[in-house]
C-alpha positions as CSV (number, residue, x, y, z in Angstrom):
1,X,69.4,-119.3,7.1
2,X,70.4,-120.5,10.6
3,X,68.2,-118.9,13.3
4,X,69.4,-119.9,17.1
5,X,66.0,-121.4,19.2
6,X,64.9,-122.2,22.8
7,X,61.5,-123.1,22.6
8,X,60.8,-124.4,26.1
9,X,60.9,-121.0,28.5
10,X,59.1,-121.0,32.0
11,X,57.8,-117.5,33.3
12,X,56.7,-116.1,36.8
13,X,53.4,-117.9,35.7
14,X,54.4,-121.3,36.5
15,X,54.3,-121.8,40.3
16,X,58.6,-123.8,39.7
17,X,59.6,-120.2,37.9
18,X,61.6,-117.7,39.6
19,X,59.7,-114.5,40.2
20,X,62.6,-113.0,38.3
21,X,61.4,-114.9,35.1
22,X,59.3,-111.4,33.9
23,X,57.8,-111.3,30.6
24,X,60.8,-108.2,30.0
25,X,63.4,-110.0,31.9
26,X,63.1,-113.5,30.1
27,X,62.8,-112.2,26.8
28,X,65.8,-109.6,26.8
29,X,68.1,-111.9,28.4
30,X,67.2,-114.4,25.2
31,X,68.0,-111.3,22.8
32,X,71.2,-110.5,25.3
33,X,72.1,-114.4,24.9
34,X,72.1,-114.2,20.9
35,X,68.9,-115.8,20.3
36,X,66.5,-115.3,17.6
37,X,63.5,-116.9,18.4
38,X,62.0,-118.3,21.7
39,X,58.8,-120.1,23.1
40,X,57.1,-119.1,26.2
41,X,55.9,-122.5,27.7
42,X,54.2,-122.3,31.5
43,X,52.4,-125.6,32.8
44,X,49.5,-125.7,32.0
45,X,48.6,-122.1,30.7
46,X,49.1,-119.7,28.3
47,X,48.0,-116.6,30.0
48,X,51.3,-115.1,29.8
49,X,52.6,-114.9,25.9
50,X,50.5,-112.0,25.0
51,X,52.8,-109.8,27.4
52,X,55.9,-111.6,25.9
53,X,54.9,-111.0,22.4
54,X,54.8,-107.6,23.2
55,X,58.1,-107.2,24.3
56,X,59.7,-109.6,21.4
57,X,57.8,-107.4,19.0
58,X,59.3,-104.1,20.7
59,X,63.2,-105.2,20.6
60,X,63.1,-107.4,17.5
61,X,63.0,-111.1,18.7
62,X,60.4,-113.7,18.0
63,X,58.3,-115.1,20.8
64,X,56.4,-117.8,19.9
65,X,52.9,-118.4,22.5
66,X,53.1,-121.7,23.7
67,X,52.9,-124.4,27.2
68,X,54.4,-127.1,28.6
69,X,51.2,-129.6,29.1
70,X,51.0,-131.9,31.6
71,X,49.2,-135.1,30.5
72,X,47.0,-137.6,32.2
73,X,49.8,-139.6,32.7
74,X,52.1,-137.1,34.0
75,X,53.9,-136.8,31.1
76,X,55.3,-133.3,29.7
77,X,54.8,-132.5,26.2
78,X,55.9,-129.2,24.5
79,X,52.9,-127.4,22.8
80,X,53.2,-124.2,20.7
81,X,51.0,-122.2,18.1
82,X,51.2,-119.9,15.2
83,X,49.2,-117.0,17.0
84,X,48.3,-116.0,20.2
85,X,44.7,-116.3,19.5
86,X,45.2,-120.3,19.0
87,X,47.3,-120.6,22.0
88,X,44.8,-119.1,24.0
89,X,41.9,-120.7,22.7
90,X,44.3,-124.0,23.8
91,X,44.7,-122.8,27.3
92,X,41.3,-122.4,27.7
93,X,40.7,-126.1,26.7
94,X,43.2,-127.4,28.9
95,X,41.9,-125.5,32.1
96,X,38.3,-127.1,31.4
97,X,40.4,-130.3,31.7
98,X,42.4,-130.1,34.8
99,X,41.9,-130.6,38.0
100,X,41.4,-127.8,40.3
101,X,43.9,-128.0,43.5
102,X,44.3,-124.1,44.9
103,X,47.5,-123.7,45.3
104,X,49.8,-123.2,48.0
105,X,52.2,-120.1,47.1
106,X,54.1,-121.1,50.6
107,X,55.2,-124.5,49.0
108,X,54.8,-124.1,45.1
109,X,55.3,-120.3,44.4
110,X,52.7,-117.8,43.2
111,X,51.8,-117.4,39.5
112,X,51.5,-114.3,38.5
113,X,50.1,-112.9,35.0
114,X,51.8,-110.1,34.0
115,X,51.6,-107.5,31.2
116,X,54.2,-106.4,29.0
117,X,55.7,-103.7,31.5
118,X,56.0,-106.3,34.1
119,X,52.6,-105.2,36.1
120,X,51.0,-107.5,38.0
121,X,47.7,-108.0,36.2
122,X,46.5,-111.8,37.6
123,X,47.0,-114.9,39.6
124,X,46.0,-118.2,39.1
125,X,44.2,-119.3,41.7
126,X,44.3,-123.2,41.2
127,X,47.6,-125.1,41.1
128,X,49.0,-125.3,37.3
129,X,51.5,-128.5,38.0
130,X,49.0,-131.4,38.2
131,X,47.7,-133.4,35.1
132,X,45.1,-132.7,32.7
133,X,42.3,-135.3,31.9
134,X,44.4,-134.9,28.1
135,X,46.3,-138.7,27.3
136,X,49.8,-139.0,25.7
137,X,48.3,-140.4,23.0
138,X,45.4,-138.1,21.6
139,X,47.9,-135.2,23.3
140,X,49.4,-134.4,19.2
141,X,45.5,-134.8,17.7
142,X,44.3,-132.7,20.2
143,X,46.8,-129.8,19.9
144,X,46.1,-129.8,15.7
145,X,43.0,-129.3,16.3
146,X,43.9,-126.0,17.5
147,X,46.1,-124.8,15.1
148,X,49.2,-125.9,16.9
149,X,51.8,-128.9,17.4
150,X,52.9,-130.6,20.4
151,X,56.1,-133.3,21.4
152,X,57.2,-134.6,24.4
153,X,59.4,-132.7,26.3
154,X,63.0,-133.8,27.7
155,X,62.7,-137.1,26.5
156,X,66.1,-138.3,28.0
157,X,64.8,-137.5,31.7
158,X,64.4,-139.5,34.7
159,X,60.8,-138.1,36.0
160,X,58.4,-136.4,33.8
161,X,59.1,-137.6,30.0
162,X,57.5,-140.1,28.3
163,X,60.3,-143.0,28.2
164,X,60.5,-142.6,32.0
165,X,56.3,-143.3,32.6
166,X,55.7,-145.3,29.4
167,X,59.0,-146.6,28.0
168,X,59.0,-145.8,24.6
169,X,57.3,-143.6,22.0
170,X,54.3,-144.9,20.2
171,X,54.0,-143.9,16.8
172,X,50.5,-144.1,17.2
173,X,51.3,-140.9,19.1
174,X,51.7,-138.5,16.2
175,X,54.7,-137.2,17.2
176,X,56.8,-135.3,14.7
177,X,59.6,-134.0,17.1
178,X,61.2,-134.7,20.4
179,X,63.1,-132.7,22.7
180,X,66.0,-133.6,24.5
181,X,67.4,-131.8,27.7
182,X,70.9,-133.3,26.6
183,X,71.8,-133.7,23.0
184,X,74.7,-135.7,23.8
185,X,72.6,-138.5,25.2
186,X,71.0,-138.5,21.1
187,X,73.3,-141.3,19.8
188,X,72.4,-143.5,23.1
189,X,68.9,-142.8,22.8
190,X,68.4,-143.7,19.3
191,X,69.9,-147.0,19.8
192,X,67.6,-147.8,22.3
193,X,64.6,-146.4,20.9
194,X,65.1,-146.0,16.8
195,X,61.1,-144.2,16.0
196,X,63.9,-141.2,17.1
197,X,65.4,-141.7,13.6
198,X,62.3,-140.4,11.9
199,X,61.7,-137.3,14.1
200,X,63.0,-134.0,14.5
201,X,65.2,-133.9,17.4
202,X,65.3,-130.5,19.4
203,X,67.3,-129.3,22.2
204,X,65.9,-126.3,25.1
205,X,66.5,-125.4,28.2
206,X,63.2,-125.5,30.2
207,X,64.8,-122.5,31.8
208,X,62.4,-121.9,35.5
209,X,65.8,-119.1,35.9
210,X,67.4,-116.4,34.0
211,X,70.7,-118.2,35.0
212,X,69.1,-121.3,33.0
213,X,68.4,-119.8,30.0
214,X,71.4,-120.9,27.2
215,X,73.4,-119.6,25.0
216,X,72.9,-119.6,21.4
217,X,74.0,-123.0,20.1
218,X,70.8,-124.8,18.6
219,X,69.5,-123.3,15.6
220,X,66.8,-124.0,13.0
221,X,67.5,-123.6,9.1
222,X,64.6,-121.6,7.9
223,X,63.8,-119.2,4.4
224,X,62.1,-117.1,6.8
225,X,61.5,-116.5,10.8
226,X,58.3,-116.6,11.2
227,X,56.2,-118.5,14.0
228,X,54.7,-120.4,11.0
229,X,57.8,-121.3,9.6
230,X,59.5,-122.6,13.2
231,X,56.0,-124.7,13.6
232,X,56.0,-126.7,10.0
233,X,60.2,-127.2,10.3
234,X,59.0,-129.2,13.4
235,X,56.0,-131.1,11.8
């Protein structure tokens, strides 16, 4: 069965995201946009996928806990988890690993931890955009270890992705799956780089605002929708 994905959502947590980007307002404008199953992925922290979760479970649509890590080469990678408890068990891992800049809500934005009826619960006081002591290369290893599975994000960027800062992929990597911020750039891509012939190949929106969050047009074909089933399709 075909089950329409974006599985690379900011919220008000990351200090890019739009204050508007509430736990209730991300995850009913997914359901509003057709969508059956979504991943909450802040830089750098977790601490706001319980309050998604919540609201997913309340009107029917599947959030998976996840982030958007930033490695020690400032490359993005898309990690995500089966439960909440793994995902958080993650975040905690990463914040022992990256370095502590407070940051400046004037130039960066706040980020705010919210519950599931949008109530200010927390900030974090230390910026979330700056790498982690975690490499590109032990970045897959690393994530298994917790349950989860990781890939590098927008692949077919200038800044940010892992062909801009290294060139290529590594198959020493690990990777299973790669995400694209443009699928029409695939054909191009896997010319010039052919390890994309043996991954998955996914497409999200990195939405930072409402207004970016798609449509339903990528889909996975799964028996069954669970956050289980989403995670082994990609590894």
């Amino acid at each position: 069965m075909k089950y329409f994905y974006d599985l690379h959502i900011h919220s008000c947590l990351s200090p890019c995201g739009d204050m508007d980007m509430t736990p209730n307002n991300l995850v009913n404008m997914a359901k509003l946009l057709g969508l059956d199953v979504i991943a909450l992925t802040d830089h750098n922290s977790s601490r706001n996928c319980a309050a998604a979760m919540e609201v997913g479970r309340e009107i029917g649509l599947l959030v998976i806990p996840g982030m958007e890590l930033t490695t020690s080469e400032d490359i993005h990678a898309v990690c995500l988890f089966p439960t909440l408890e793994k995902a958080l068990a993650w975040d905690e891992y990463v914040d022992s690993r990256r370095i502590k800049i407070k940051n400046r809500p004037d130039i960066y934005g706040r980020q705010v931890i919210m519950n599931s009826a949008d109530e200010e619960i927390g900030e974090i006081e230390h910026l979330l955009l700056p790498a982690t002591e975690i490499g590109i290369m032990s970045a897959y290893r690393e994530v298994k270890r917790f349950g989860g599975i990781c890939y590098p994000a927008h692949i077919d960027r200038d800044s940010l992705s892992i062909l801009s800062v290294l060139g290529e992929i590594d198959a020493d990597c690990g990777f299973k799956t790669a995400e694209l911020a443009d699928r029409s750039k695939l054909g191009q891509l896997r010319q010039l780089h052919p390890i994309l012939d043996a991954l998955h190949i996914v497409t999200s929106s990195d939405a930072h605002y409402l207004e970016n969050m798609r449509d339903a047009e990528n889909y996975l074909e799964l028996s069954d929708l669970t956050a289980e089933s989403v995670i082994s399709s990609l590894d």
